[in-house]
N, C-alpha and C positions, 0 to 999 in steps of 0.2 A: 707624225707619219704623213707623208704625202697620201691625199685624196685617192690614187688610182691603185695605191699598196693597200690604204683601209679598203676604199670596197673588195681590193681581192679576198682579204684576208676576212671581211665577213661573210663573202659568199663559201667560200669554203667552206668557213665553221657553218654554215649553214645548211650546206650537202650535208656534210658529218654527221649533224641534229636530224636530220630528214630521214637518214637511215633506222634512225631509232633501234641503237643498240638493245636491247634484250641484258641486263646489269647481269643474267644469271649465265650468260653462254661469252665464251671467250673468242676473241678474233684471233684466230691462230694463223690464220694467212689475209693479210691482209687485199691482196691483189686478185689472188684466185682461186678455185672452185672450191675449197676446205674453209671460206673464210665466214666467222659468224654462224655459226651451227646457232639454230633456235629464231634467229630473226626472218622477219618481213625480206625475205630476199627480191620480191617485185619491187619492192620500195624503193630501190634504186636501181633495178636493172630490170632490162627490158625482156625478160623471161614469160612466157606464157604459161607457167607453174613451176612451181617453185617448194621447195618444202626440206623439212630434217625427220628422220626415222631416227627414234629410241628404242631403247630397252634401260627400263629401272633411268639413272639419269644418266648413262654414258651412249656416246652417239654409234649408230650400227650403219658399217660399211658394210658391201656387197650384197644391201637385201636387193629384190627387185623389184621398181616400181610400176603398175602399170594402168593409164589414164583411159578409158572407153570416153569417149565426148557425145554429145548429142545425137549425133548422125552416124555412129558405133563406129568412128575413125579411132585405133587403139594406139598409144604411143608408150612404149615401153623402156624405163632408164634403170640405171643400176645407181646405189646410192656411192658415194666415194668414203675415204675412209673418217672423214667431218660427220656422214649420216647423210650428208646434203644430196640433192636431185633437181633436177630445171631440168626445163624443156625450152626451144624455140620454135618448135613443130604449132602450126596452127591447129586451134582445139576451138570446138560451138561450144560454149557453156548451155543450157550445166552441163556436167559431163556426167555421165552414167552411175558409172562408175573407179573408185580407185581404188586397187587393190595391192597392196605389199606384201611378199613375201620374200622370208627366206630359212631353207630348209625347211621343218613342219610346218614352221609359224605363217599364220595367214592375219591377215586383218582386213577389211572390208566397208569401204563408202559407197553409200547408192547417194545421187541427186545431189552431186558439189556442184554450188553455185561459182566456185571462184577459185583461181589456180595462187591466191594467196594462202598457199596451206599455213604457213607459221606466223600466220596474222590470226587466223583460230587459235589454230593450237600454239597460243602462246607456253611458257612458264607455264601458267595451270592446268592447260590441256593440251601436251605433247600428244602426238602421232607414237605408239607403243606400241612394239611386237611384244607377245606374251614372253 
């Protein structure tokens, strides 16, 4: 293999690794906003939060997400049908709070340090509507 083919070919597989698939959540698209339910979505994209909403293990579209930041600037997204949410709205960490809902279901974050939601809640602690 010519020199300028290997390094392509290791930097890639090198992004690919960096992403750090999550073994238990599926890429179902792999280019856009559905892709990767569960992972580190800052980990490679330049999202100011980021995150996936559950219920039990299947992923929940249409909740509503809504980020209060430091300085009560509110930034409010809806999840798509992956679960997934990003922002590129400037946010002060920590941020207030984060609040999801949809229909009854509410669930509630005071004092997020960090808009890598699915780097917490990995696998063992999903982000769950009741």
């Amino acid at each position: 293999m010519r020199p300028r083919l290997l390094l392509a070919a290791v930097s890639a597989a090198a992004l690919l690794a960096a992403c750090g698939r999550d073994s238990s959540s599926a890429c179902n698209d792999s280019g856009g906003a559905s892709m990767c339910p569960g992972d580190d979505c800052l980990s490679c994209h330049g999202f100011k939060a980021a995150g996936t909403v559950y219920a039990g293990t299947a992923p929940v579209g249409s909740a509503t997400v809504t980020l209060v930041d430091r300085n009560g600037v509110a930034v409010t997204k809806s999840t798509n049908s992956a679960g997934n949410f990003y922002t590129t709205s400037a946010l002060t960490y920590p941020l207030q709070r984060v609040t999801i809902d949809k229909g009854a279901d509410t669930v509630e974050m005071l004092d997020v340090a960090s808009g890598h939601c699915n780097d917490c809640h990995d696998a063992r602690f999903r982000i769950h509507l009741p």
